[in-house]
N, C-alpha and C positions, 0 to 999 in steps of 0.2 A: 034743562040738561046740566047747568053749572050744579044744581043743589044735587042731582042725580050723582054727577061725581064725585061733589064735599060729600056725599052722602056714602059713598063705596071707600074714598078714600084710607077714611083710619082703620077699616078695617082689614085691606092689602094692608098697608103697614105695619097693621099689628099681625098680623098672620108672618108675615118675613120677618121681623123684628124677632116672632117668637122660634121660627126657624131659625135664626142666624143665632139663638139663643142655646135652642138646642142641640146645634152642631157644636158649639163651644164648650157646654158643658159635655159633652160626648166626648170631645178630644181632648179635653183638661183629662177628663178621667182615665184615657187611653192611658194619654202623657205618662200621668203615675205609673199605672202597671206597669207599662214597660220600663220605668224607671226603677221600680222594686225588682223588675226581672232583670237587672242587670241590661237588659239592651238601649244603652246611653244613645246610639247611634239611629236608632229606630225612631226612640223618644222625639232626637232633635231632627230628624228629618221632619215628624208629623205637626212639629211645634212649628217649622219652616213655612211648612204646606197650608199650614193654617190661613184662611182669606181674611178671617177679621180674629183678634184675640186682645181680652180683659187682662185684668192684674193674675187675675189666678193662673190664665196661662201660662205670664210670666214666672210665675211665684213657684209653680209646678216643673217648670224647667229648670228654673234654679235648682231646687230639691232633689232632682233628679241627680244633677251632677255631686252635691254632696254626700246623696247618699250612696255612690259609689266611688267614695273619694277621691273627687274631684272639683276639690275647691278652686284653684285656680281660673276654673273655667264659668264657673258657677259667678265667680267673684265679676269677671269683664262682663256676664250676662246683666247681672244687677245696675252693672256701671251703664250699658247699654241701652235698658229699660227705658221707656217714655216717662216722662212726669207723671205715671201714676202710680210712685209707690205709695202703699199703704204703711199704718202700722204692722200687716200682716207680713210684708217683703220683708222689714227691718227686723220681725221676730226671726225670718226664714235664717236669714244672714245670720242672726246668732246662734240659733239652735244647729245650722247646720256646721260653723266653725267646734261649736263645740262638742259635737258627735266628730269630729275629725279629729280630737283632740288639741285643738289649734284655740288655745284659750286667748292668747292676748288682744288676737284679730277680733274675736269674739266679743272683748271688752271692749275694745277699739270703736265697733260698732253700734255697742250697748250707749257708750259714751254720747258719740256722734247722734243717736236715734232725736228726732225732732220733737216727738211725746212718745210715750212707755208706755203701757198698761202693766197689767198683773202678770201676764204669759211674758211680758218683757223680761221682769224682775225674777221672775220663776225659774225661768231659762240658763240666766248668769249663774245663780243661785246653784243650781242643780248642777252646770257646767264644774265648777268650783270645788263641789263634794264629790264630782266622779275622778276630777285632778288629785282627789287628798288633801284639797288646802282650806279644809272645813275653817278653819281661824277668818280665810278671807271671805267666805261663804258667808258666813255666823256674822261680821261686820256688816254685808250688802243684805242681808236680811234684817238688820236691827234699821236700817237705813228707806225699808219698802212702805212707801204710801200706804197700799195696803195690799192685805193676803187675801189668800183665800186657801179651802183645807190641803190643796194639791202643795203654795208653798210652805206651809207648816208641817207637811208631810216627808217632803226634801230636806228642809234643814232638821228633823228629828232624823232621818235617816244619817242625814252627816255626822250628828254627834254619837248616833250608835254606831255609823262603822267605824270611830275613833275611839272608841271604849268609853267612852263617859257616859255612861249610865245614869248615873245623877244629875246630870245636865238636861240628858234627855227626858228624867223622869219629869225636872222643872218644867219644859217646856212643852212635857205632854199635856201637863196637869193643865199648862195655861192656854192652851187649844180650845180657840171659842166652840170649833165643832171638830166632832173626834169620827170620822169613819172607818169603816172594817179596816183599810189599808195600815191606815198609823197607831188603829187598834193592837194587830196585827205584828207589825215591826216591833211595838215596845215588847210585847208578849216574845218574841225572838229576842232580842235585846239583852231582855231579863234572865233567860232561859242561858243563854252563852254564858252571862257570868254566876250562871248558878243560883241565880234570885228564881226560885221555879215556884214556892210560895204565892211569892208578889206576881210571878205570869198567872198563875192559876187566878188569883183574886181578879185581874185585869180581865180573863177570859170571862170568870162567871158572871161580868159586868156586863159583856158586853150585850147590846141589846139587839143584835144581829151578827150572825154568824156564817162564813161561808168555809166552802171543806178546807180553803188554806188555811183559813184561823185552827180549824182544829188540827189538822195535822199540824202546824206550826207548835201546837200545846202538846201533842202525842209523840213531836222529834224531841223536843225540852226534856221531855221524861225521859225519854230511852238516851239522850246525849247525858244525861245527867244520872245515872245509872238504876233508874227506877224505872228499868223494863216491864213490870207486872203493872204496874199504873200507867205505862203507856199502854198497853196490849189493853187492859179494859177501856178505855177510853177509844182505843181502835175498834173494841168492838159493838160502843156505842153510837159509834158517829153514824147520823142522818145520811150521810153519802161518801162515799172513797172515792179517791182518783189513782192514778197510776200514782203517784207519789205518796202518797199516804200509805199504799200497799208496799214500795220500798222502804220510805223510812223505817216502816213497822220491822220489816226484813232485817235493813242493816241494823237496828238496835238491839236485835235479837246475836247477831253475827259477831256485833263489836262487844256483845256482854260476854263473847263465849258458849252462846247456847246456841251450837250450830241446829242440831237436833229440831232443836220448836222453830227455826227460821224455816228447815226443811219441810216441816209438815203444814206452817202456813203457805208458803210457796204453792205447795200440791193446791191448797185452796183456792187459790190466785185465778178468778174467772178467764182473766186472759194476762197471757206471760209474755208483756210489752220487749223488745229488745232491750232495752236500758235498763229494767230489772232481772233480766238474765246476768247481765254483764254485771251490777253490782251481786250480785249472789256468787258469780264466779269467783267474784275477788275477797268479797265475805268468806269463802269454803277456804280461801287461799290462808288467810290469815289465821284461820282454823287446824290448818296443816290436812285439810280432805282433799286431797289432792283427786283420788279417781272420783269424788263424787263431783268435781269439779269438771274433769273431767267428759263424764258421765255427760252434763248436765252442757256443756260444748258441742258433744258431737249428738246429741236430740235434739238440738236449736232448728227450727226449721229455715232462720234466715241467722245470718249474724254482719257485723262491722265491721272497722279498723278496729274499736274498741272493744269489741267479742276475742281476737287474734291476739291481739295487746295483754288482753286480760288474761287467757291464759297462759301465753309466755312470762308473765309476774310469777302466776298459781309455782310455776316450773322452777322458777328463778329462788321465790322466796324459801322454795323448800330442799334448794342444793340440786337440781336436776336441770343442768348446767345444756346437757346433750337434746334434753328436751324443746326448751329453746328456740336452740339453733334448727331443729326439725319442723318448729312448728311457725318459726321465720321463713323457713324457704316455702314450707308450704300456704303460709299466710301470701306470696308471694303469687305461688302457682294458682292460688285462688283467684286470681287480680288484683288481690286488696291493697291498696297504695299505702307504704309504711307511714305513721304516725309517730308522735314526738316519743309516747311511753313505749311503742314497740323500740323503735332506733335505741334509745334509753337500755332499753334491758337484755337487746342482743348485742352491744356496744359493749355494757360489763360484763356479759356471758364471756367475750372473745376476749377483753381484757387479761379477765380471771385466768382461762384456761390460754392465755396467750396464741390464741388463733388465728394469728398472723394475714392468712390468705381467704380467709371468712372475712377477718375485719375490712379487708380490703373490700369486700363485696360490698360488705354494709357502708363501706365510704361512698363509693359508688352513690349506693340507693340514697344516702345521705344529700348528695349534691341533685339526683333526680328529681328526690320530692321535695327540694330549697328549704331545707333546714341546713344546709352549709352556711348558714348566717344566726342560727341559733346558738346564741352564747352557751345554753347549757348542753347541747347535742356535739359543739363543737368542741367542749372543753373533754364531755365523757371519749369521743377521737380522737383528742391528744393524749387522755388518759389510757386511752386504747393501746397507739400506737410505742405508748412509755414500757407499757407494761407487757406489748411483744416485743420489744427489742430494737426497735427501728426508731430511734430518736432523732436521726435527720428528717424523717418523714415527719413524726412530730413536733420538731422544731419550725421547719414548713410551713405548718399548717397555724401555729402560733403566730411565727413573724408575719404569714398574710391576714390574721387576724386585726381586724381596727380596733373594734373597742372591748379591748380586754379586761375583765375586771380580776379581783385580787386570786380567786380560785385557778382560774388558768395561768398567772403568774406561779401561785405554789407549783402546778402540776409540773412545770416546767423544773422548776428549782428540785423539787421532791424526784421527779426523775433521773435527774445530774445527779443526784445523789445516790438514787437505786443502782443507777449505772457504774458506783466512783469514779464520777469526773466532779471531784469537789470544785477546781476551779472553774469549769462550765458554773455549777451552783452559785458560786459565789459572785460570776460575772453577772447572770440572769440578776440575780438578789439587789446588785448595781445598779442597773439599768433599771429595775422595778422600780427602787426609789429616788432617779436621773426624772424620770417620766412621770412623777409625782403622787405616783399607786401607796399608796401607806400599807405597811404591812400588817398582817395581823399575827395570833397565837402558831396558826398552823404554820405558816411565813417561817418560824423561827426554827421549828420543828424541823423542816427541811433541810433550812440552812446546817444548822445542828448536828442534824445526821450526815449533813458531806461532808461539814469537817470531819467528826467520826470516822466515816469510813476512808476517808485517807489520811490520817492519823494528823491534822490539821490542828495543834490541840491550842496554839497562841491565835491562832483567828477565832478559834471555837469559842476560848474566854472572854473574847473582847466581843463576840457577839453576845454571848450570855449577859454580858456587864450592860451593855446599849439596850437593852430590851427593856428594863426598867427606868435606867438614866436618859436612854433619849426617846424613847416611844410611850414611854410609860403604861407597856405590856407587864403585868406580874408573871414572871414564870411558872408554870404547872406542876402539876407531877412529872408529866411529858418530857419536859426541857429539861428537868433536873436528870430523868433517866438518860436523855440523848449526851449528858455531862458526862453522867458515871461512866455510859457505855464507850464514851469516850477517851477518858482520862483512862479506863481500865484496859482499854486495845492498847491504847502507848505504852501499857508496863506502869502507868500511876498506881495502882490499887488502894496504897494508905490515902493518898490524898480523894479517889472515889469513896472511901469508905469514910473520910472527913464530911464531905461534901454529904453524903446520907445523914452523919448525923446531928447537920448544921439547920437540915431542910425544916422551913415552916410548917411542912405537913405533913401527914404520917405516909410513910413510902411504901408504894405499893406492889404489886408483883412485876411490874413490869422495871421498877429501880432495881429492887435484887436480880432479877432475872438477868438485868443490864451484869450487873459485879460477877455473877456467877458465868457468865458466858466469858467474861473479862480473866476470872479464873482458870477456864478452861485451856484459853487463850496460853499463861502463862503457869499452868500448873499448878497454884495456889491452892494447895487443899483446906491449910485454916482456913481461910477468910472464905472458899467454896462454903465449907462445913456450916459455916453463920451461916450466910447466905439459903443454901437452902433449910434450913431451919425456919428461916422465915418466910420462904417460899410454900413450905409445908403447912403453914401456921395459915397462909391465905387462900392458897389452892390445896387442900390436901387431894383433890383427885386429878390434879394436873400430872401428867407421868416425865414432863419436860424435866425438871429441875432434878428428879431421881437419876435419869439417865443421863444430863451432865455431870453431875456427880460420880456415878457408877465410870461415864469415860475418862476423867481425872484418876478415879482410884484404878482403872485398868493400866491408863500410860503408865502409872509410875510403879503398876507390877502389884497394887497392893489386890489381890484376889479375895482373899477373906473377908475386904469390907465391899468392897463387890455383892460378893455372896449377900454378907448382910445385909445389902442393902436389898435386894432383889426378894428375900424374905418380907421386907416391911413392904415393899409392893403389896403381896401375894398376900399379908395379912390386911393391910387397907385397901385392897380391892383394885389396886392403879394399875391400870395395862396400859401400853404402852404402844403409841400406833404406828402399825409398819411403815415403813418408809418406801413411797410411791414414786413415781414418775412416769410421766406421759411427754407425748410427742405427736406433732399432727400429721399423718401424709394423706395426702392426695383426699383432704378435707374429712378425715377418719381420725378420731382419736385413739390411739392403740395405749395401753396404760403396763403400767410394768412394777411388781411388788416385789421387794429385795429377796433374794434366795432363789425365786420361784421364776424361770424361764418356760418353765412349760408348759404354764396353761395359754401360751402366745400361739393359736395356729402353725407360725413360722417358725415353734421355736428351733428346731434342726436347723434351720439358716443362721438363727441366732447364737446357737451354740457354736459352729464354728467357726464365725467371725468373731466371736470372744477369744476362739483358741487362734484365731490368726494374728488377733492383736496382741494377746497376751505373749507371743512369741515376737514379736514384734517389739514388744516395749522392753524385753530384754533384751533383746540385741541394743536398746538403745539406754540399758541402763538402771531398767527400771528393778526397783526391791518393793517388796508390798510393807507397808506399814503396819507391820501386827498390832498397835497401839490401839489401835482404830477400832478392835476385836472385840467385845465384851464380854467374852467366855474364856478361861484358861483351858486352850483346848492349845494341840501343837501346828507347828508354822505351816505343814500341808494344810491342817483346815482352816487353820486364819488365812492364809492365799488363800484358797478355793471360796473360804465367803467373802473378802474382800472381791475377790474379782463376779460375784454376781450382785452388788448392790445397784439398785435400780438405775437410777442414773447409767451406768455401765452398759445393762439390757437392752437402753431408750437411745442409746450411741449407737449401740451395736445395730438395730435396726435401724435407724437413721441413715448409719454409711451403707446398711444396704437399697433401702429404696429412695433417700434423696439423690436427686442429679447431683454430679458434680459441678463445684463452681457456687451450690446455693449452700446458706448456711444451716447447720443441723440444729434445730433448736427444743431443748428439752427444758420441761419445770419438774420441778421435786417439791416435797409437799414437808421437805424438810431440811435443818441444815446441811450442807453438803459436808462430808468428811475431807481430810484431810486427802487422806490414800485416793478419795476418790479427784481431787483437783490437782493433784501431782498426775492423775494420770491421761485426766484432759485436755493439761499443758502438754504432753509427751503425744497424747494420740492425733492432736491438732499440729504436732508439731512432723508426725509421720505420716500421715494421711494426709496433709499439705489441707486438712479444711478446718472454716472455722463452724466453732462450737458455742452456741450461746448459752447458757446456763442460770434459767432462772430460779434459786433457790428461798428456802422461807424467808431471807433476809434481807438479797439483793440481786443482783443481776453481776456472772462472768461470762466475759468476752475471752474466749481460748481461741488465739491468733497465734501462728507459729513458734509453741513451745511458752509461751509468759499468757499471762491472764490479766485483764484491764483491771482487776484489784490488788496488782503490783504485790502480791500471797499477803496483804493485809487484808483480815478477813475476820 
């Protein structure tokens, strides 16, 4: 009986032993899934329920939590653990710190580990170059007992995402074993900086090849402008993947050759969503708008980045209203807004100052938690700058934590659109109280508020500190933000010093500066330079002719007028009318100076012009014939005066805005004079304000005066 039982014995044992084996490895591997699935909660319940569990178990729970960011927890697990960690735990612990990007704990552990192998050293190594600190990476690597091809593949990676090409080439060459991967990478490597020779040599080397390699050898060509040597090479390859069928696409798009991308596409066995999407954006850059289009609404399924991409296509080619159309309906669709949508309906609303849009898109902003994206937040303040509402964006700045120097400018650069130079100048304070260093644009800003409120002794002493204490050289930029400045105070000779002291040669926008400076004060010599050399660099610009032309109007001179309007008409320079727009009730209605009638409304509009225009006599008002660029007489100088756009985009305003909210129009050029005398007077009769965003700056018309004090 006893032998009977020795005799049964090990084999129950090994039967349950190989059960108990079996359920562990079952539930190790659950473990994972659910830990890749995101359900941490599942994981650690089954990891709880477990009756007997190995190192793996443990080793699998820890991972679990790392990999959905949750080191902390991961960390007391480890600490918890029985005396059976392996070298495999102590890998777990590094590779999962440093997939959190938590490198020091990472090192911490490296450090502490009892014996290291290869995946040890590999790990840091790898950690190291995904940080950017390839110097400390390139040290623990000269430092490793030994390799193997994985880390000689890692540290050639570090030096090629750092540009050192030559380093990498050293260290390719000294690779005891070379496989497809690090093949591969130096073939990329080379290819970025134009070495496409030496990729090629490396390819025909290689002694195995898979479809990354050769796509990697067929993007080199087309990134490197030798699209016809990619295209054969695409059509010899052994096998394509979805990527290879893009890259081929966009090298064809980014050469300009929309055409041949269009007819491989048709070829495309199957039209992956991520090659739909870069083709969209391909056609964009192309300026194919409908076939882009087109090529959107046959998508059988599409993204965020199907929606996104077309709101660019809209964006990049001026179709501002498109956009905004195809935002709300990216909306209606379900599709939850993305960082490049938010992005590009954010400056749509900037641009066209659409106020009560932007607000929406704040809204969806803070829905989808990009209210903490530095760059989504900054294009919001830029938003909110450039419809008029600066408390709003002020707001949104001061709850801001980590500011960097961009959203500092925007702030500054706003105070300044707005002329509140001293807001500008107090921001510019506190920017460098708080230790933000400023940069070139920084200056620009500041510049421009002195400027525009005639600030001209802060203006010089910041000019002077840009080189003497930041050791910024000043631009073209700065020097124009000088002239345009010294030239509003009535400087002109010393503007006109200042151009011909500059290091560099001055460009349109210096003159442009003197010449609006002229306008300012009448000056027709130094106008006369002035655009002479504006002619000289833009001859098809019509700006500089028609400052001009209003100089020789005020002061009656008609025959150089004329003249002048001849040399248009012989160089071909038209001159573009002068627009403005207004939004109501999330509608853009647009308005061209002369022309009220092609407005549905315009009988409404017409006689709230005649209501005002009686109006502003009784309180005083004479039209400015100066304003006029025709010698025609005073009934038809009034009668054009009072239909310049601006005027039209009021007129309706006061009739469909509520009272109490502000009317706010942009022009798509400078405002005249006749036209902001009469701003001041209709804001001051109408009891509303008027916000007025013009090509230059931003006026506030609050009972009868304007926030740019008639500096302008």
């Amino acid at each position: 009986m006893r032998r009977s039982l020795l005799g049964f014995r090990p084999h129950n044992v090994a039967a349950k032993t190989s059960s108990s084996s079996s359920a562990i490895l079952s539930a190790n591997a659950r473990i994972y899934q659910l830990g890749r699935l995101g359900q941490v909660e599942a994981a650690r319940r089954m990891f709880d329920e477990m009756p007997h569990r190995n190192v793996v178990s443990w080793n699998s729970i820890v991972a679990v939590y790392f990999q959905n960011a949750r080191p902390a927890e991961a960390r007391s697990l480890f600490d918890g653990m029985p005396p059976i960690h392996n070298t495999a735990s102590w890998n777990g612990m590094v590779s999962g710190y440093v997939k959190n990007g938590r490198l020091d704990e990472a090192r911490a552990f490296f450090d502490a580990m009892p014996e290291k192998n290869v995946v040890s050293w590999t790990s840091m190594v790898r950690g190291y170059v995904q940080e950017g600190d390839v110097a400390a990476a390139e040290a623990l690597f000269q430092q490793m007992p030994e390799r193997n091809v994985v880390s000689w593949t890692v540290m050639l990676g570090g030096l090629l995402q750092e540009g050192r090409i030559d380093d990498a080439r050293r260290l390719f060459d000294a690779m005891p074993e070379k496989d497809v991967v690090a093949r591969t990478s130096m073939i990329a490597g080379c290819c970025q900086v134009g070495r496409v020779p030496e990729a090629r040599a490396l390819f025909d080397d290689m002694p195995r090849r898979n479809v990354v390699s050769w796509t990697t050898m067929m993007t080199g060509y087309a990134q490197n402008g030798n699209v016809d040597v990619a295209r054969k090479l695409f059509e010899v390859m052994p096998e394509r993947n979805e990527v290879s069928w893009t890259a081929m696409l966009t090298g064809y798009l980014q050469a300009g050759r929309p055409d041949e991308a269009l007819e491989l596409f048709e070829r495309m066995p199957e039209k992956p969503l991520a090659t739909c999407n870069a083709m969209i954006l391909g056609l964009a850059q192309n300026g194919l708008v409908a076939e882009a289009k087109r090529l959107f609404t046959m998508m059988p399924e599409s993204d965020e980045m199907t929606w996104s991409a077309m709101m660019k296509v809209y964006e990049r080619n001026g179709r501002e209203l498109d956009v905004l159309d195809t935002f709300t309906s990216m909306q209606k669709a379900g599709m939850r807004a993305n960082f490049p949508s938010l992005i590009s309906v954010l400056t749509v609303c900037a641009s066209l100052a659409i106020l009560d849009h932007g607000r929406q898109v704040h809204a969806e902003v803070v829905k989808s938690h990009f209210d903490f994206d530095l760059f989504v937040v900054s294009a919001l303040i830029t938003m909110y700058v450039k419809c008029g509402d600066l408390i709003k964006a002020r707001k949104i700045f001061d709850m801001f934590p980590s500011k960097d120097v961009a959203m500092w400018n925007s702030m500054i650069t706003g105070y300044a659109q707005h002329g509140l130079g001293a807001e500008a100048l107090d921001v510019f304070s506190d920017m460098r109280l708080v230790g933000m260093a400023p940069d070139d644009i920084t200056f620009v800003g500041v510049l421009s508020a002195c400027s525009y409120t005639g600030r001209v002794k802060e203006g010089k002493k910041v000019f002077e500190s840009m080189q003497g204490v930041y050791s910024i050289e000043p631009k073209t930029e700065h020097y124009a933000c000088m002239v345009d400045m010294l030239g509003r105070a009535g400087h002109i000779n010393e503007a006109v010093d200042l151009i011909d002291k500059m290091p560099m040669e001055p460009d349109a926008i210096v003159w442009g500066s003197l010449l609006g400076a002229c306008r300012i004060h009448k000056n027709v010599e130094v106008a006369e330079v002035a655009v002479k050399n504006l002619m000289r660099l833009e001859p098809k610009n019509a700006g500089p002719y028609v400052l001009l032309s209003n100089i020789y109007a005020s002061r009656g001179k008609w025959g150089d007028v004329a003249e002048l309007r001849k040399v248009m008409r012989v160089r071909s320079v038209s001159k573009s009318p002068g627009c403005s727009w207004i939004v109501v009730e999330k509608k853009v209605h647009m308005f061209t100076g002369g022309d009220a009638l092609t407005h549905p409304e315009h009988k409404a509009i017409v006689v709230m012009l005649e209501r005002l225009g009686g109006l502003l006599r009784e309180a005083g008002y004479c039209p400015d014939g100066s304003f006029v660029l025709h010698d025609v007489d005073e009934e038809q100088k009034t009668h054009s005066l009072g239909y310049h756009s601006e005027k039209l985009a009021v007129a309706f305003g006061l009739l469909k805005i509520p009272e109490g909210m502000p009317i706010r129009v942009i022009k798509n050029l400078r405002v005249c004079g006749d036209c902001h005398t009469t701003m001041k007077l209709i804001s001051k009769i109408t009891k509303r304000e008027i916000v007025l965003r013009d090509a230059n700056r931003f006026h506030h018309f609050r009972d009868g005066s304007c926030s740019c004090g008639d500096y302008w």
